[in-house]
C-alpha positions as CSV (number, residue, x, y, z in Angstrom):
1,X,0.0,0.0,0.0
2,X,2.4,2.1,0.5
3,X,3.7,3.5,-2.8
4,X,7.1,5.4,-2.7
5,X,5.7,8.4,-4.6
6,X,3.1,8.2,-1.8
7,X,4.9,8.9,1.8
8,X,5.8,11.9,3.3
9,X,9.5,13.4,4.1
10,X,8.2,15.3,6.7
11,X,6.9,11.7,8.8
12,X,10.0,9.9,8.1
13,X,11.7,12.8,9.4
14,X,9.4,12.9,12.5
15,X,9.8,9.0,13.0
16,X,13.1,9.5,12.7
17,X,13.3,12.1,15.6
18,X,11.1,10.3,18.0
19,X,13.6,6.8,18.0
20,X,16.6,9.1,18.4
21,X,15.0,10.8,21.4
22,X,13.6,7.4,22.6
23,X,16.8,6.9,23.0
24,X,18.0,5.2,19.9
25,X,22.1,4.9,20.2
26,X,25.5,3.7,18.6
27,X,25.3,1.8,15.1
28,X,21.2,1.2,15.8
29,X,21.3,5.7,15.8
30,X,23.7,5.4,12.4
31,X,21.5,2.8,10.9
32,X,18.6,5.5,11.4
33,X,20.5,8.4,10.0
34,X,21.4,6.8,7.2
35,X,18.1,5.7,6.5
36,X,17.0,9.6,6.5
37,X,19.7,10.5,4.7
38,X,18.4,7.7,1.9
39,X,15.1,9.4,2.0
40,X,16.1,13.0,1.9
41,X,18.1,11.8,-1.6
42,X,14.4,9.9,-2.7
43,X,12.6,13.3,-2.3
44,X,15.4,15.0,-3.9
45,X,16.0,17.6,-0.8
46,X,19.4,16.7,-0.9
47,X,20.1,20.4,-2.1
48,X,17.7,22.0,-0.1
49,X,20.0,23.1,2.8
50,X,17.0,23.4,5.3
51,X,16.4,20.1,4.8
52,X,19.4,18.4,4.3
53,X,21.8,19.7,6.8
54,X,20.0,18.4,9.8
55,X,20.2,15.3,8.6
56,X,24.0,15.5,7.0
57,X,25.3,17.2,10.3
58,X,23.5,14.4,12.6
59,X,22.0,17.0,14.6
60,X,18.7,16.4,16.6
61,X,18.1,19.5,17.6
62,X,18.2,21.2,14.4
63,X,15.9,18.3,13.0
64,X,13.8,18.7,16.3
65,X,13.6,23.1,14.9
66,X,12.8,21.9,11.4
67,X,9.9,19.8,12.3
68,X,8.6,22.1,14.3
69,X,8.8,25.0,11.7
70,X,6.9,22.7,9.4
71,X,4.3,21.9,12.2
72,X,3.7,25.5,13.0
73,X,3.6,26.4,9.6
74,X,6.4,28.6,9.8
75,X,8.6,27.2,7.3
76,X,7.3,25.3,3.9
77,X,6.9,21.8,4.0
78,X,9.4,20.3,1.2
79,X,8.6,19.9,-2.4
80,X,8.6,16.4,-2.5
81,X,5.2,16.4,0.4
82,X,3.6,19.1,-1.7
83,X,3.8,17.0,-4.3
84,X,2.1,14.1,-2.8
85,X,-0.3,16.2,-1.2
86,X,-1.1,17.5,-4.2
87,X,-1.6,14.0,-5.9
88,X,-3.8,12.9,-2.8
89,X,-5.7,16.1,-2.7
90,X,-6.4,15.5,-6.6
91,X,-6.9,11.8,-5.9
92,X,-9.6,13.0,-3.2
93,X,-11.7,15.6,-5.5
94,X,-12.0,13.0,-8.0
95,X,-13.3,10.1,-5.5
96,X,-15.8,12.7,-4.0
97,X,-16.9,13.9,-7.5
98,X,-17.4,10.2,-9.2
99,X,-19.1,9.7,-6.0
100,X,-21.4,12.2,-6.6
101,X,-22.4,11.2,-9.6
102,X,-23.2,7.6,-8.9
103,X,-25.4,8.9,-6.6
104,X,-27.0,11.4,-9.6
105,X,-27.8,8.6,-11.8
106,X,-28.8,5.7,-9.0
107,X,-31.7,3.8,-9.8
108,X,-33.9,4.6,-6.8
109,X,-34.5,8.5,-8.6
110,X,-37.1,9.1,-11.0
111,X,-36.0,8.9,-14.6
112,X,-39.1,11.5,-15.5
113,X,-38.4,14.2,-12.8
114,X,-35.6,16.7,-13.2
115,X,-33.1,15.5,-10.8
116,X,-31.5,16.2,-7.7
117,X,-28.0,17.1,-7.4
118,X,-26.5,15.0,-4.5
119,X,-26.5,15.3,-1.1
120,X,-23.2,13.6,-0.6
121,X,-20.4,16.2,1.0
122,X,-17.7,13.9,1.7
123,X,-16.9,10.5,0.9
124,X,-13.6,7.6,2.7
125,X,-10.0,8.6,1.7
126,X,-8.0,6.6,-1.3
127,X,-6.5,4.0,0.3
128,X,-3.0,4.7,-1.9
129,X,-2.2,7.3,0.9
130,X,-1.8,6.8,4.1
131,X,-3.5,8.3,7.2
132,X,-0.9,10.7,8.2
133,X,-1.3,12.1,4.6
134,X,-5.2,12.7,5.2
135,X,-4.5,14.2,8.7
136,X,-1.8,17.2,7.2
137,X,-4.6,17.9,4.6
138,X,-6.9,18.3,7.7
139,X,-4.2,20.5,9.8
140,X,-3.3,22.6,6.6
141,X,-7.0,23.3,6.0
142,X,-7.6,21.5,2.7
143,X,-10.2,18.7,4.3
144,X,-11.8,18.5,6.9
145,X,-12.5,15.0,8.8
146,X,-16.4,14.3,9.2
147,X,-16.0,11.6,11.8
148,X,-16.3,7.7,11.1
149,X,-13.2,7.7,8.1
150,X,-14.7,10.3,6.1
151,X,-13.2,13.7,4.6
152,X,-15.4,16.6,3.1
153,X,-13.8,19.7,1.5
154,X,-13.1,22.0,3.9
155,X,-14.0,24.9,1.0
156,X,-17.4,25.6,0.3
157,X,-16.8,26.1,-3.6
158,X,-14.6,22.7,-3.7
């Protein structure tokens, strides 16, 4: 399920993080590093100094700033997550609009009256992303969760 053009830098970074501060040490903390530094290089952030130097440098405190930055909104999130929540946001609108449309032409409505447009105002997430994609869409405004595994738009126009 999980795609690799479908996770998120920022939660790899942030799982990264919590091992280290769990306590994660010696060629187990190296292993982990590495890893990240893999990752960064996947996304392409290698050049992005913001990114990449945290990680290069082995410093958890500077990765501990960046995160938070990103959390708080204060910094942009890399281009590699846009990109993905981009996809997933896209992946979303269609899902919620074919969805809408089955329920248009479903049998039970009257093929003689005019039609109704549909009640439906949000609809389960694609499973091709995972949950921590769906909950940063949430916190950056884009959807808004309706309880029970559903998203709506959090826009009235969307």
């Amino acid at each position: 399920m999980d795609a690799p053009e479908n996770w998120l830098l920022c939660t790899r970074l942030r799982t990264l993080r919590d091992r280290l501060a769990a306590g994660a040490a010696g060629p187990e903390a190296d292993a982990l590093w590495r890893a990240a530094d893999r990752d960064v290089a996947a996304a392409g952030a290698s050049e992005d100094a913001t990114v990449a130097l945290p990680v290069m440098e082995r410093s958890l405190p500077d990765l501990a700033a960046l995160l938070d930055a990103w959390d708080r909104r204060g910094a942009p999130l890399p281009a590699w997550d846009q990109a993905v929540l981009k996809r997933a946001m896209n992946a979303f609108k269609k899902r919620l609009k074919l969805t809408r449309a089955d329920d248009e032409v479903s049998s039970n409505r009257n093929p003689l009256s005019r039609g109704t447009s549909s009640s439906i105002v949000g609809v389960r997430a694609p499973e091709a992303y995972t949950e921590d994609v769906w909950r940063l869409l949430v916190l950056h405004g884009r959807l808004r969760d309706a309880g029970g595994g559903l998203y709506e738009p959090a826009g009235a126009g969307e």
